[in-house]
PASEBA-1860 file (N, C-alpha, C; in nm, 3 decimals):
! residues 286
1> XXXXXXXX> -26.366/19.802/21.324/-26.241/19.729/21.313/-26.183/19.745/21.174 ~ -26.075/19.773/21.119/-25.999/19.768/21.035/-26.013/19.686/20.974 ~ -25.975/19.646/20.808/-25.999/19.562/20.759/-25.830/19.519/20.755 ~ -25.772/19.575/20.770/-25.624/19.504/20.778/-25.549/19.478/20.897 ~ -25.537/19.307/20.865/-25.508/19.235/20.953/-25.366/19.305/21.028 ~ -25.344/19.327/21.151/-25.236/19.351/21.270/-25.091/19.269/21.220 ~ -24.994/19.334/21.234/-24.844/19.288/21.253/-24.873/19.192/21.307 ~ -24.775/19.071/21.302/-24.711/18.999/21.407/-24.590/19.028/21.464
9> XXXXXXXX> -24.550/19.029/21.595/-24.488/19.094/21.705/-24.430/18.947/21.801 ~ -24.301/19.003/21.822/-24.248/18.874/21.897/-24.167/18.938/21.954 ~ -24.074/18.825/22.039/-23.940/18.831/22.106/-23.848/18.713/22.057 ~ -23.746/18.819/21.998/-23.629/18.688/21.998/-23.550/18.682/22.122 ~ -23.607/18.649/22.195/-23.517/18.634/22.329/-23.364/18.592/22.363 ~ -23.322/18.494/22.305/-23.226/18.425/22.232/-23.083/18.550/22.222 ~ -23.163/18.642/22.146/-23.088/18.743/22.115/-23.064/18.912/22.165 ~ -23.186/18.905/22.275/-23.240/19.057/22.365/-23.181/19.034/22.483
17> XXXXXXXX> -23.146/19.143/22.569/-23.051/19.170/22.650/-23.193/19.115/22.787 ~ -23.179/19.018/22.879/-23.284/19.013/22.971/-23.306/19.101/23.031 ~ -23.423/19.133/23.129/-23.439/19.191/23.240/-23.405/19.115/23.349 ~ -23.331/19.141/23.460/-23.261/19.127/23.519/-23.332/19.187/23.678 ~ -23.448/19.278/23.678/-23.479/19.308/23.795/-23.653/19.269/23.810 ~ -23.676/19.176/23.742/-23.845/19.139/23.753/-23.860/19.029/23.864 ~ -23.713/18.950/23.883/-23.714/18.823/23.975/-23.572/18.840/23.972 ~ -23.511/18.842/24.142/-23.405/18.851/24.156/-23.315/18.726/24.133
25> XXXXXXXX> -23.215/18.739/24.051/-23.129/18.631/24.015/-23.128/18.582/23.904 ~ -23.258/18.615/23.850/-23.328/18.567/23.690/-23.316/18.634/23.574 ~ -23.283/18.561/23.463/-23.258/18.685/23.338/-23.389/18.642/23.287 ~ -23.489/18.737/23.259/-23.601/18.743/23.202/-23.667/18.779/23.076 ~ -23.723/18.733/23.030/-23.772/18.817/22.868/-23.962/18.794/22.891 ~ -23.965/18.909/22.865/-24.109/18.892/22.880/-24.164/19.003/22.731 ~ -24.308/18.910/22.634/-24.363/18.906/22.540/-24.549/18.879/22.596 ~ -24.593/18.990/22.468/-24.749/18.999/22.540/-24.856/18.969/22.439
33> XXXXXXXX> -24.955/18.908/22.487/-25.075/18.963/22.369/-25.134/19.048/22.455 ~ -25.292/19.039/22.373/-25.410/19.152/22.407/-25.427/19.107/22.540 ~ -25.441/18.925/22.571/-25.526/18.871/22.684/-25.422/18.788/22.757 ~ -25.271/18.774/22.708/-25.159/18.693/22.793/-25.014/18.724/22.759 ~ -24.980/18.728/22.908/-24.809/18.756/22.874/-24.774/18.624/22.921 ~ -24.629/18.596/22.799/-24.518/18.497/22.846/-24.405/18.529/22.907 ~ -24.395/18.473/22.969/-24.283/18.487/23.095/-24.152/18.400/23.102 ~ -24.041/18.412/23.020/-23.961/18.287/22.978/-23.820/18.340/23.090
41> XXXXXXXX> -23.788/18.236/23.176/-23.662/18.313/23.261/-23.539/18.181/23.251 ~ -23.413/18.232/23.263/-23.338/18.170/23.257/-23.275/18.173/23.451 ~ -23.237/18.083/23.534/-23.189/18.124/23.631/-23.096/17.980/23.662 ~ -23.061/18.034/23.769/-22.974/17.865/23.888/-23.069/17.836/23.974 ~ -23.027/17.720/24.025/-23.111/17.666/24.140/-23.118/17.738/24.244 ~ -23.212/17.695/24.286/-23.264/17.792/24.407/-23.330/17.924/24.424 ~ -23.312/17.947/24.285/-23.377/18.109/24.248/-23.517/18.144/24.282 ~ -23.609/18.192/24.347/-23.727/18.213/24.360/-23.782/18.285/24.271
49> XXXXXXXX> -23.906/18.280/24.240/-23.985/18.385/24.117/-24.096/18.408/24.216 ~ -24.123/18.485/24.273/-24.215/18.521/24.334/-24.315/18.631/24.301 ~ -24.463/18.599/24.308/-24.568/18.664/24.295/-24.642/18.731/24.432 ~ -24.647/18.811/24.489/-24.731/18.881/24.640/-24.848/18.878/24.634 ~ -24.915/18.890/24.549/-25.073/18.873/24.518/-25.131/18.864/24.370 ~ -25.124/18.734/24.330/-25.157/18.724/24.155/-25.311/18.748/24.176 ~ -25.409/18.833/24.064/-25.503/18.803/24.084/-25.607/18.726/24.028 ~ -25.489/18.600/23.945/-25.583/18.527/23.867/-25.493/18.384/23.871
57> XXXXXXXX> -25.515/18.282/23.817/-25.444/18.159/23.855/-25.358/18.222/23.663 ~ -25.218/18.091/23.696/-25.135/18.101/23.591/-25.056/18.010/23.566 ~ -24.985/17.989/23.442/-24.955/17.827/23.406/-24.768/17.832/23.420 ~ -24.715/17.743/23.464/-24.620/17.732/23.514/-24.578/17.616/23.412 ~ -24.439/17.619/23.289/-24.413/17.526/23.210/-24.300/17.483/23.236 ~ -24.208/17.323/23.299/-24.084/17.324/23.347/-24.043/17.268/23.240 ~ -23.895/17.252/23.189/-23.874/17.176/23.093/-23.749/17.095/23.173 ~ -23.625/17.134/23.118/-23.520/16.989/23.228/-23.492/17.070/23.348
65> XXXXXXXX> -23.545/17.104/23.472/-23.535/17.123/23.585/-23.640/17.116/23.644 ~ -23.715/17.072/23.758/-23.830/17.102/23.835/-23.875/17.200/23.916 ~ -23.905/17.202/24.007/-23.950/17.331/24.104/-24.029/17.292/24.210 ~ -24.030/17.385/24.299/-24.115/17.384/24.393/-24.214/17.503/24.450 ~ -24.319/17.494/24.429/-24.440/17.570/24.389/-24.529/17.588/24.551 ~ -24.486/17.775/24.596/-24.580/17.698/24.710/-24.700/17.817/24.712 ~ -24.836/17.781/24.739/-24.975/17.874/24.751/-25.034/17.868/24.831 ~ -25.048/17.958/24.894/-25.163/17.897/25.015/-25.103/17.870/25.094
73> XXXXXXXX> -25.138/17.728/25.151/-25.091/17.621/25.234/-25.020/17.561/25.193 ~ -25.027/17.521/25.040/-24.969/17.381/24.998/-24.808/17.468/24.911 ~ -24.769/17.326/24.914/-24.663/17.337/24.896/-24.603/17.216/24.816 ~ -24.570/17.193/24.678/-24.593/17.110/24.578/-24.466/17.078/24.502 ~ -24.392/16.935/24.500/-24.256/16.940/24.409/-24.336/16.904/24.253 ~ -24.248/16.968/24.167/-24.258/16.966/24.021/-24.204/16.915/23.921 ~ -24.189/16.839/23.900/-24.129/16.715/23.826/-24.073/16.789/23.682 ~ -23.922/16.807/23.614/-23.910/16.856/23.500/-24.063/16.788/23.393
81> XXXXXXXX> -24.039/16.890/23.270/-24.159/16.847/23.174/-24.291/16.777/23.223 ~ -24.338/16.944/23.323/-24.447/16.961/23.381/-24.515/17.055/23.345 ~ -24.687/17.079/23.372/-24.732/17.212/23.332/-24.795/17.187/23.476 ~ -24.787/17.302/23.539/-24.896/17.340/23.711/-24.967/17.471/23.677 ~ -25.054/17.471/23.707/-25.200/17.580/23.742/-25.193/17.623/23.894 ~ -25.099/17.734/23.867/-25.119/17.833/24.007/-25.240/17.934/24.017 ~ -25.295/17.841/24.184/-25.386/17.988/24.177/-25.346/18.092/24.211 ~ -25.475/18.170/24.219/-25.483/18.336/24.262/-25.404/18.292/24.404
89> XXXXXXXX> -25.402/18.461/24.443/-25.337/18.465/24.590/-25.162/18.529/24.568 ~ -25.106/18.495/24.698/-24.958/18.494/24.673/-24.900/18.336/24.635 ~ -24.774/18.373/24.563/-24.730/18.195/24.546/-24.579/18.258/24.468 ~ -24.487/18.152/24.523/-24.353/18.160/24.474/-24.330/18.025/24.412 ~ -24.222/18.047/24.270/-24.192/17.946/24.215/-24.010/17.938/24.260 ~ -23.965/17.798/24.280/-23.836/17.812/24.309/-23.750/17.708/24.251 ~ -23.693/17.716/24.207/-23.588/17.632/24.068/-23.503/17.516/24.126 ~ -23.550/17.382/24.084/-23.449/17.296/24.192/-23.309/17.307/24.127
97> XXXXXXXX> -23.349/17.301/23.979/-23.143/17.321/23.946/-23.145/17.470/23.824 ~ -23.062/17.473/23.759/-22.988/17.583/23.685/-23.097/17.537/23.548 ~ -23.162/17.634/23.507/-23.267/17.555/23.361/-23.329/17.722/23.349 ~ -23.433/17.669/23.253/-23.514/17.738/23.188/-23.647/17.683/23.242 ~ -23.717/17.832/23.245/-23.873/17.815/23.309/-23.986/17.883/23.228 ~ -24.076/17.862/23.203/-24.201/17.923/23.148/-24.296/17.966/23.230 ~ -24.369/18.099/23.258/-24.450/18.072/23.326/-24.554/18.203/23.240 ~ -24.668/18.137/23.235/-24.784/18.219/23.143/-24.888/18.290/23.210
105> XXXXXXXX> -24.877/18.378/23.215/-25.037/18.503/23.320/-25.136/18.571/23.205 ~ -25.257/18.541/23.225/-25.335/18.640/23.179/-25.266/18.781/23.153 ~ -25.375/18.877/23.121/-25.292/18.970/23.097/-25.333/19.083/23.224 ~ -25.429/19.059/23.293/-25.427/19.167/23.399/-25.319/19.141/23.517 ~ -25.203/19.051/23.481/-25.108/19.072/23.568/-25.019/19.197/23.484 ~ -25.029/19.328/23.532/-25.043/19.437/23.494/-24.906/19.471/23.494 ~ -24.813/19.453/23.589/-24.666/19.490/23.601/-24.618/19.409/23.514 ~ -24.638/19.257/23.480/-24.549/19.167/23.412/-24.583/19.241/23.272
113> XXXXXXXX> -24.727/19.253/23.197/-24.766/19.331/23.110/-24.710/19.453/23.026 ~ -24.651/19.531/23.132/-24.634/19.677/23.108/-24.459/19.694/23.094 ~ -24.424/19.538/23.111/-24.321/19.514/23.087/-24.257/19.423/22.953 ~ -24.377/19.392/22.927/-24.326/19.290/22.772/-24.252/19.406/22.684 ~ -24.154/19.371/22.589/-24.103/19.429/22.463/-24.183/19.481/22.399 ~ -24.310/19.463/22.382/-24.395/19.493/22.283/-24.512/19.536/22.338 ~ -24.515/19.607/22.475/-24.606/19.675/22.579/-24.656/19.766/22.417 ~ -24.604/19.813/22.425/-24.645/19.960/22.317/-24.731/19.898/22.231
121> XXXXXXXX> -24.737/19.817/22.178/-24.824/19.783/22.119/-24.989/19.755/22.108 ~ -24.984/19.729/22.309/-25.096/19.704/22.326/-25.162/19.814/22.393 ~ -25.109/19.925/22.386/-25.142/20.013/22.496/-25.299/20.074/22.481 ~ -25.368/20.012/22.394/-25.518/19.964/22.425/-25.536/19.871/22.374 ~ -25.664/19.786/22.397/-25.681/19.646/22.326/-25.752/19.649/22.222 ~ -25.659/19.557/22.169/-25.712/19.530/22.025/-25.824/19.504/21.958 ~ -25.906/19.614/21.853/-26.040/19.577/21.848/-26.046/19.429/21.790 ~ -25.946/19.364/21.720/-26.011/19.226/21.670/-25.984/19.144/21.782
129> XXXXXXXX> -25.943/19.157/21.888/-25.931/19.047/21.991/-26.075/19.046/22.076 ~ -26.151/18.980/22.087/-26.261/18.902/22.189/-26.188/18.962/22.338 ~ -26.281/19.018/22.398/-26.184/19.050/22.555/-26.182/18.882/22.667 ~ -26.124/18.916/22.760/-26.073/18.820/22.820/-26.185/18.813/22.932 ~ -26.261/18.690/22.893/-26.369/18.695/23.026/-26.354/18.540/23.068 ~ -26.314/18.541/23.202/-26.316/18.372/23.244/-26.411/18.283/23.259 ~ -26.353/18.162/23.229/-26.438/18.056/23.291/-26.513/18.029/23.387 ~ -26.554/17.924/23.409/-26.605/17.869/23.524/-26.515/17.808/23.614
137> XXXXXXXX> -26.506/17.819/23.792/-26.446/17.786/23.854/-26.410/17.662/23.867 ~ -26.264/17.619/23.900/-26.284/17.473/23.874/-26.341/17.386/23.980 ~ -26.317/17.281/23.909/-26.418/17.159/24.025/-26.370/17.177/24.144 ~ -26.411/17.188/24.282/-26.338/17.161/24.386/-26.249/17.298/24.430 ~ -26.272/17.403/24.350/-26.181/17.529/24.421/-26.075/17.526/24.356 ~ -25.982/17.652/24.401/-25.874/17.669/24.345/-25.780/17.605/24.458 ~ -25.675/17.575/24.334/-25.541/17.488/24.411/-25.429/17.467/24.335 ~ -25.335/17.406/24.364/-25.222/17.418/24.308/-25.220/17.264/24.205
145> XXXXXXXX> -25.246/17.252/24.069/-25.301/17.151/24.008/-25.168/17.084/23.870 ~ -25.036/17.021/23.916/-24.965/16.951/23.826/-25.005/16.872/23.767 ~ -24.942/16.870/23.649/-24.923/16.737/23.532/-24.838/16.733/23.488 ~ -24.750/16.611/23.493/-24.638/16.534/23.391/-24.718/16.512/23.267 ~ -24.594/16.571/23.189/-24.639/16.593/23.034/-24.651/16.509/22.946 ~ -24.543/16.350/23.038/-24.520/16.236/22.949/-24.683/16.174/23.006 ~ -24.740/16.197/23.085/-24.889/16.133/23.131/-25.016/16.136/23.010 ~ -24.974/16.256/22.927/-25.078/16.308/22.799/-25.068/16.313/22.662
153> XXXXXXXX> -24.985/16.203/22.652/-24.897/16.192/22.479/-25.009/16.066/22.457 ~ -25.127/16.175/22.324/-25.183/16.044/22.311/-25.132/16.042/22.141 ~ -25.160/15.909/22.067/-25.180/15.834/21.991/-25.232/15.885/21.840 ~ -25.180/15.969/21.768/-25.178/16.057/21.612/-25.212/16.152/21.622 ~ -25.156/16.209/21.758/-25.127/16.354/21.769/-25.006/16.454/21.843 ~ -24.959/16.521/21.811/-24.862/16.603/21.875/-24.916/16.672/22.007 ~ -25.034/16.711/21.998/-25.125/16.804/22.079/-25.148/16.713/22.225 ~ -25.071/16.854/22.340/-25.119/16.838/22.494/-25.168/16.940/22.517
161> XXXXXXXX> -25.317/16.959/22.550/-25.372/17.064/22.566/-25.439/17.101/22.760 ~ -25.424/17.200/22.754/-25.441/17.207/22.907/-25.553/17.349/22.905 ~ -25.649/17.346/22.958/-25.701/17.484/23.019/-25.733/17.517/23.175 ~ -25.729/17.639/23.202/-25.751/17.700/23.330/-25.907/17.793/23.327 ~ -25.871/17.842/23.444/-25.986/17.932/23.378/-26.000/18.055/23.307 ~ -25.862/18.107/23.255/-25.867/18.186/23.166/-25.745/18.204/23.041 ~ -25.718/18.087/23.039/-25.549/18.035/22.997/-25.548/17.863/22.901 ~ -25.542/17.899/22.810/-25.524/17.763/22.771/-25.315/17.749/22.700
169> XXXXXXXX> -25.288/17.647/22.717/-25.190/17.609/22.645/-25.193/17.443/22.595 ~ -25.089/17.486/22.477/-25.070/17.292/22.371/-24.920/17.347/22.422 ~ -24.891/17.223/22.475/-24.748/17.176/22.491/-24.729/17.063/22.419 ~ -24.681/17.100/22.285/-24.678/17.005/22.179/-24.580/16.885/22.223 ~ -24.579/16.777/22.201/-24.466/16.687/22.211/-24.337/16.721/22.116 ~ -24.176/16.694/22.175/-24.091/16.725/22.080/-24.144/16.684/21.951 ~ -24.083/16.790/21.838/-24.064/16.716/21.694/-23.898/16.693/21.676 ~ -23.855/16.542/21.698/-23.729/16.524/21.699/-23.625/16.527/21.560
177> XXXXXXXX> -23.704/16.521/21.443/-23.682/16.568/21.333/-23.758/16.727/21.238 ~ -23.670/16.744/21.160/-23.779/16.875/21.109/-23.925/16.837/21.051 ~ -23.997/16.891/21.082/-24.145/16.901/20.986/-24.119/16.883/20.847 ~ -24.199/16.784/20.807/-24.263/16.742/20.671/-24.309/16.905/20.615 ~ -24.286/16.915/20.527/-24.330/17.052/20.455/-24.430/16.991/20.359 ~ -24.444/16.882/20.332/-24.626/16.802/20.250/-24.700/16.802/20.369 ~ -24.660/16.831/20.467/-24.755/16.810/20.609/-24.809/16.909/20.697 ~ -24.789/17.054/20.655/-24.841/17.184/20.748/-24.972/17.152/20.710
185> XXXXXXXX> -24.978/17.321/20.852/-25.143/17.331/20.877/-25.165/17.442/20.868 ~ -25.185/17.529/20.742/-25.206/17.672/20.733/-25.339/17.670/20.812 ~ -25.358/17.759/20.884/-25.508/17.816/20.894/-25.475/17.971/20.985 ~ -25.609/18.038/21.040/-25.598/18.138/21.106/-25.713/18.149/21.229 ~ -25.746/18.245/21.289/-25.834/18.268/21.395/-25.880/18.380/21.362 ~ -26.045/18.358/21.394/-26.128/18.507/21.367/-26.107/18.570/21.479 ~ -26.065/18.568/21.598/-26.101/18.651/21.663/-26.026/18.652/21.823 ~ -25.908/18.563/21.837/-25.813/18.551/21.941/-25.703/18.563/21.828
193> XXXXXXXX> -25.632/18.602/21.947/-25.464/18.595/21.892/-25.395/18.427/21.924 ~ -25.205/18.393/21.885/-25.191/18.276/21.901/-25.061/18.311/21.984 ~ -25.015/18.295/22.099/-24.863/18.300/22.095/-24.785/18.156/22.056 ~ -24.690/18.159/21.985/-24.594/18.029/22.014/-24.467/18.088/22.038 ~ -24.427/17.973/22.101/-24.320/17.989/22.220/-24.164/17.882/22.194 ~ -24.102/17.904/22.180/-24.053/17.791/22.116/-23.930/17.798/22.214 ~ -23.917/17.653/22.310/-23.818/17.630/22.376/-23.727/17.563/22.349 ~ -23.701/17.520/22.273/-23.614/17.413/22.180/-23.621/17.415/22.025
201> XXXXXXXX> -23.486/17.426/21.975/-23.489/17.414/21.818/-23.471/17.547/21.749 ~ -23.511/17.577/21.678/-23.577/17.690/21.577/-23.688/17.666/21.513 ~ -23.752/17.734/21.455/-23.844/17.742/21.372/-23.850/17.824/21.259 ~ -23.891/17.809/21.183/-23.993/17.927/21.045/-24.147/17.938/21.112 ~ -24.146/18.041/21.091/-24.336/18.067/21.117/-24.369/18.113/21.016 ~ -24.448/18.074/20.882/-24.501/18.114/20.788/-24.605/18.216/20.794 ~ -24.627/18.352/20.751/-24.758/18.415/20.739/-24.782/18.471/20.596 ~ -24.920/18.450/20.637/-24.964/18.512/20.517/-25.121/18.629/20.540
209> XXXXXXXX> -25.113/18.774/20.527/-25.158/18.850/20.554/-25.276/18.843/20.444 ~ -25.434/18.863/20.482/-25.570/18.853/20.442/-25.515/18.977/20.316 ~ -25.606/18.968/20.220/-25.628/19.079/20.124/-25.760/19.168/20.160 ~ -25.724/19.254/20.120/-25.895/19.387/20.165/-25.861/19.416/19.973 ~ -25.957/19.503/19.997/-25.985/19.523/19.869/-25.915/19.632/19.810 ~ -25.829/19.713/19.836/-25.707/19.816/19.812/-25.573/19.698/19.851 ~ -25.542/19.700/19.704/-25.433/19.625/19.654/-25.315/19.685/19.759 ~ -25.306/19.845/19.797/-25.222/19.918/19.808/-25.203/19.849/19.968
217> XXXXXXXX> -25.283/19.781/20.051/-25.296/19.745/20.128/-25.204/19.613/20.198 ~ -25.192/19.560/20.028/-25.165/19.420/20.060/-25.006/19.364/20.111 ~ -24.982/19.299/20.188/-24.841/19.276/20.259/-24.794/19.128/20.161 ~ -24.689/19.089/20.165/-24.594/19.009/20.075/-24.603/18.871/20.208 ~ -24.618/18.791/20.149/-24.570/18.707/20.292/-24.502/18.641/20.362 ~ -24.458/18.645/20.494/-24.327/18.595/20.580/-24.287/18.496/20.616 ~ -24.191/18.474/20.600/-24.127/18.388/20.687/-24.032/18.336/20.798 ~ -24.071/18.423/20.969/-23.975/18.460/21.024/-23.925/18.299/21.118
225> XXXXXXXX> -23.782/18.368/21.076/-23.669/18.255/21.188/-23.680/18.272/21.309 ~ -23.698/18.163/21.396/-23.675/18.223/21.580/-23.566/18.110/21.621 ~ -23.481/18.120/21.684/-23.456/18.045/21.768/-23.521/18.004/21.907 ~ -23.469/17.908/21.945/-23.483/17.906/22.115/-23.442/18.020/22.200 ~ -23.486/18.044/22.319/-23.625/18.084/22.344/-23.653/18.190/22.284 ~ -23.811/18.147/22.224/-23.800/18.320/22.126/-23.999/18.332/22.138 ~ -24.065/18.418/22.128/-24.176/18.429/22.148/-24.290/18.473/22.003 ~ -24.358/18.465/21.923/-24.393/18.512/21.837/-24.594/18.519/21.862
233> XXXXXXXX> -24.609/18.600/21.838/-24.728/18.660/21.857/-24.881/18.717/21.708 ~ -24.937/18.623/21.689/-25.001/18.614/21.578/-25.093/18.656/21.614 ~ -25.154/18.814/21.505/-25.305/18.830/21.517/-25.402/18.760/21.444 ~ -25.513/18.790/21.484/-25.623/18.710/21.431/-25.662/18.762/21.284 ~ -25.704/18.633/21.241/-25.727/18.629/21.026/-25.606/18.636/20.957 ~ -25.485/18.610/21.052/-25.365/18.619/20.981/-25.352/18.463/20.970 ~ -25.316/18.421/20.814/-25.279/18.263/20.771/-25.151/18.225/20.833 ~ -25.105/18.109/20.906/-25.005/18.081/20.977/-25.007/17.944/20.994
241> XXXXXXXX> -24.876/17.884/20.982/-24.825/17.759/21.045/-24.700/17.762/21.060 ~ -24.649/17.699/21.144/-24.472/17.665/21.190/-24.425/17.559/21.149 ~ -24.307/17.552/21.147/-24.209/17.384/21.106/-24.075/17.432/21.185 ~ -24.028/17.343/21.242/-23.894/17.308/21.315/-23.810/17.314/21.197 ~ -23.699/17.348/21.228/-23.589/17.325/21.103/-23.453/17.283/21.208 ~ -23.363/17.289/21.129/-23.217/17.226/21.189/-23.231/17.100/21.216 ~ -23.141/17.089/21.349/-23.105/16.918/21.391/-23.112/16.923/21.528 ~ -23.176/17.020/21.606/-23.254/17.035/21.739/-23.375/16.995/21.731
249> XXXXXXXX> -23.434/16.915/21.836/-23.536/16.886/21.857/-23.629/17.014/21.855 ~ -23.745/16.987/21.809/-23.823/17.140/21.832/-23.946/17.114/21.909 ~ -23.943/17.249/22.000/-23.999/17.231/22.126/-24.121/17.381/22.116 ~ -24.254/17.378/22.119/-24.336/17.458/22.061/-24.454/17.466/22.172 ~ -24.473/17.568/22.226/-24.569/17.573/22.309/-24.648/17.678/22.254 ~ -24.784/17.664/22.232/-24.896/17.747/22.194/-24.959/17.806/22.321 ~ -25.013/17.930/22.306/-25.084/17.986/22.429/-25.161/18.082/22.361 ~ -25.313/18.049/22.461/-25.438/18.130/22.388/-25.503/18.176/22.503
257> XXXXXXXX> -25.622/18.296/22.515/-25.622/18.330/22.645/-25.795/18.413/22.538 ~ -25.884/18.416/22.653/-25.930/18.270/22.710/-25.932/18.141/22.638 ~ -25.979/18.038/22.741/-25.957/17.864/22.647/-26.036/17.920/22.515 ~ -25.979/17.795/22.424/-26.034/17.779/22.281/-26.203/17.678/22.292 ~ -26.319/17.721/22.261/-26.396/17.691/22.238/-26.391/17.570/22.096 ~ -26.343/17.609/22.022/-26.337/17.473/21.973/-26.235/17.375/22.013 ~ -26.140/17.345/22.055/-26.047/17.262/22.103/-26.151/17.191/22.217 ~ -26.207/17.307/22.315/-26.279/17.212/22.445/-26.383/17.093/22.371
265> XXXXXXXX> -26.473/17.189/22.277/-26.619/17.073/22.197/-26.544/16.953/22.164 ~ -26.406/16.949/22.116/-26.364/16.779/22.089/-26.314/16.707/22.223 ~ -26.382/16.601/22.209/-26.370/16.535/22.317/-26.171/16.453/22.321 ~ -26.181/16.454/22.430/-26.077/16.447/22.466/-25.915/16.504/22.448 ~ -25.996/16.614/22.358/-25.840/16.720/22.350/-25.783/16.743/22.445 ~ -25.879/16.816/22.523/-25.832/16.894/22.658/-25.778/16.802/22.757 ~ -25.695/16.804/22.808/-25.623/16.664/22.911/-25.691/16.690/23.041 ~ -25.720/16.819/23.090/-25.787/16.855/23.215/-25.894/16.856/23.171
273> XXXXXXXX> -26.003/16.854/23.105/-26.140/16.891/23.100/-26.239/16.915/23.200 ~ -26.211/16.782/23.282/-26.269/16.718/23.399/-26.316/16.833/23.507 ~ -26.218/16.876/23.549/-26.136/16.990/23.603/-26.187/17.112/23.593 ~ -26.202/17.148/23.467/-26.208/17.276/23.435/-26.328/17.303/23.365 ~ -26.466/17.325/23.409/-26.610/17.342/23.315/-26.581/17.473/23.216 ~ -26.697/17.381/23.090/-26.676/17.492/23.006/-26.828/17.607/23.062 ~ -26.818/17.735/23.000/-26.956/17.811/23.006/-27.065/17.756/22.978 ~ -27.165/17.729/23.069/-27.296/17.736/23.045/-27.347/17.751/22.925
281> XXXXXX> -27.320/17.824/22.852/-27.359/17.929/22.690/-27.317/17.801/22.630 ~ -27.160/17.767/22.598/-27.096/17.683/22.511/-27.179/17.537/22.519 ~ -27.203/17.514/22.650/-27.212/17.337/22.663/-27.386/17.365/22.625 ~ -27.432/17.457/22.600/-27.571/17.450/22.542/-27.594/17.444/22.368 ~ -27.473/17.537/22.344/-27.459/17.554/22.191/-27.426/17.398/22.121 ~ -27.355/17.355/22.177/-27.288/17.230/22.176/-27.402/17.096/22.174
END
């Protein structure tokens, strides 16, 4: 592995011309890591997003419109500022009014993949990324599994954390003012990447690139603007934190693929835990 840390790679969606033929009716922008693509679509009601055979379950994020989610058998209404866990199989998502939708796949959904902006990038995987090996099945089988987002707002924290079995996301609560700048959280990851997603507001994403020992090496560090909806994609050992700016609420969804091993060990991060077992390996280390 290289000793110098990977670009960060995004989508300003906001500002890129959609795709227009991934889901009929839908203007689409789609952004990837090593182990997950985001899937951000703009459409009207009634629009279907349909999948023929996913082969892994995937996270479905509504913000002011709901949906109706059907798999299998079942067939499920979706309450705006929801997150649902679609399983494997076929399953269509369908828009009750005119909004914005999120929906997050591993990365062996291979067509959505080969379609992100920044396909080229990955066109093998990344030696510092950990490969993508799933969880444990959840309790009770796979199924079509909602949550209202206002159900998980706990008490001196921003953080709603959700995992699947190969998918985690923080659906942060709005920040209705900008971030305290005495109040970031620089840090980095050895060994997953981070996407944030930002559906509301703008942001700065601060980085700051590791030093190796050839000065000639060394990168200056950033500070990129996104608007709404815009996607940004952080490799691992790269220093990073975000802050909302303007007078929009800021709306920040994190996505990591597979779940975060440390997020699950604290108790009660994870809002599903219950739900979703961690590995054998982990709950022994632990």
């Amino acid at each position: 592995m290289s000793s110098v840390a990977r670009q960060a790679s995004g989508g300003w969606h906001y500002r890129e011309a959609p795709l227009t033929d991934v889901d009929q009716g839908a203007d689409t922008w789609i952004t990837r890591g090593a182990n997950f693509v985001s899937v951000v679509s703009q459409a009207s009601g009634g629009t279907i997003l349909a999948r023929s055979d996913n082969s892994d379950e995937y996270m479905v994020v509504t913000y002011k419109v709901g949906a109706t989610i059907i798999a299998g058998h079942e067939t499920v209404q979706v309450e705006p500022e929801s997150l649902t866990i679609v399983p494997p199989g076929p399953s269509s998502v369908t828009l009750s009014g005119d909004g914005l939708i999120v929906r997050v796949f591993p990365s062996r959904a291979a067509d959505l993949a080969a379609r992100a902006n920044n396909a080229a990038e990955y066109a093998e995987h990344p030696a510092d990324v950990a490969p993508l090996v799933p969880w444990p099945d959840p309790v009770g089988g796979y199924r079509v599994r909602t949550y209202r987002l206002s159900d998980h707002v706990r008490e001196g924290t921003n953080m709603r954390v959700f995992r699947s079995t190969n998918l985690m996301l923080n659906v942060m609560t709005p920040r209705e003012v900008p971030r305290d700048t005495s109040m970031l959280s620089p840090h980095s990851h050895d060994d997953f990447e981070q996407g944030s997603l930002a559906i509301g507001g703008a942001y700065i994403h601060h980085l700051r690139y590791p030093w190796t020992k050839n000065m000639g090496e060394w990168r200056e560090d950033e500070a990129i603007e996104m608007e709404s909806p815009s996607t940004l994609i952080i490799p691992p050992r790269v220093i990073h934190t975000s802050r909302n700016v303007g007078p929009d609420a800021g709306r920040l969804i994190d996505i990591f693929a597979p779940p975060r091993i440390d997020f699950s060990l604290r108790e009660g991060v994870v809002a599903n835990a219950d739900e979703y077992p961690m590995p054998e390996l982990v709950q022994e280390d632990a």
